[in-house]
N, C-alpha and C positions, 0 to 999 in steps of 0.2 A: 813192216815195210811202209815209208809214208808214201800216202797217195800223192799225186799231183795235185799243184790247184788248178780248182776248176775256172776255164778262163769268162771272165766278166768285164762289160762294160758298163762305165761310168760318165754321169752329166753332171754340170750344174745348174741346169734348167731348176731345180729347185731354189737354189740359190741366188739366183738372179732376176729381176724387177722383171714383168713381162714387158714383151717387146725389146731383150737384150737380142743384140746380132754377135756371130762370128762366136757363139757356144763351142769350145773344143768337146769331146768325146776320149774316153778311155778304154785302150782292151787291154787285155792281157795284164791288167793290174797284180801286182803283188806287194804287200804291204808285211812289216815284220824288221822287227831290231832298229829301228828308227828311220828305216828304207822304204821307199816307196818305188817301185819300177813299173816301166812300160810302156805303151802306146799312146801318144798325141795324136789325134786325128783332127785336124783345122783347115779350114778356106786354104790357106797357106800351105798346109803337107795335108792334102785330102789322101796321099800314100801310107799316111804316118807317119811318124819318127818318135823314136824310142827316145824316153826320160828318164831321171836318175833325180829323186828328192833325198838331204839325209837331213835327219834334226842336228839343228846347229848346235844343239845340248849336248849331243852325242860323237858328233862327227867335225875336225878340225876344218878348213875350209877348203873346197877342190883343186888344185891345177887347175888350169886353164879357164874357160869364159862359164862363168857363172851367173844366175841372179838371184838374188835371196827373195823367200816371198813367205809372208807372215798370213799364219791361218786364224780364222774369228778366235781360236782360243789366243792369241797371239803369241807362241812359238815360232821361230823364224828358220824356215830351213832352208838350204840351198839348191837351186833344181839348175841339173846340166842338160844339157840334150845332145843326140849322136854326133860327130861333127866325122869330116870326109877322114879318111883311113884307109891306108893299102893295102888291099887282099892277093895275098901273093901263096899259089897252089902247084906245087912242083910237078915235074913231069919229066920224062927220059926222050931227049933231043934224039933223033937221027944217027949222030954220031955218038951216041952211047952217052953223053955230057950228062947232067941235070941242069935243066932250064926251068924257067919260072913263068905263070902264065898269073899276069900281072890285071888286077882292076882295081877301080875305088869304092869303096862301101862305106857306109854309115854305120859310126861303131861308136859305144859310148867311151867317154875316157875311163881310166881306172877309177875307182871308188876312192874317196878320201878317207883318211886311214882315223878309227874311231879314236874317240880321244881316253878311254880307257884300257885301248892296247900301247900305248907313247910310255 
């Protein structure tokens, strides 16, 4: 049975010149098959908001708003982040009906489909 991973967080305080500002933070990282998931933690989503990298070697390009961003080895992947999504959780109305108890959540889009399943 595989374990779970264990969940970690990630800087690049290493990476960057000291005296860099607005440092994001990583939890919940997972990494694996050219995917990288998880948590952004910035000035901007001090909440977080959940990310999606795939190597552009591996993965055709996503739907919707993307940007590519190239690592010192200079591979270029595509990273998506959640964007708003309708959580909708049925429920048995009064009059017997099925009704819908509607919100918006932060959900990633679908995964871009690899380019050696095509």
């Amino acid at each position: 049975m595989k374990k779970p991973p264990k969940p970690c967080t990630l800087t690049w305080d290493a990476a960057l010149e000291s005296g860099a500002e607005n440092v994001p933070t990583f939890q919940n990282v997972e990494i694996g098959g050219g995917r990288i998931t998880g948590t952004e933690v910035t000035a901007e989503h001090p909440e977080g908001i959940s990310f999606g990298m795939y190597h552009a070697d591996q993965y055709v390009a996503p739907e919707g708003q993307y940007t590519t961003v190239h690592a010192v080895d200079g591979t270029a992947w595509y990273k998506q982040y959640a964007v708003d999504a309708v959580d909708k959780s049925p429920y048995m109305a009064p009059d017997g009906s099925i009704a819908f108890n509607e919100s918006i959540v932060k959900k990633l889009p679908p995964a871009p489909r690899r380019k050696d399943k095509i």
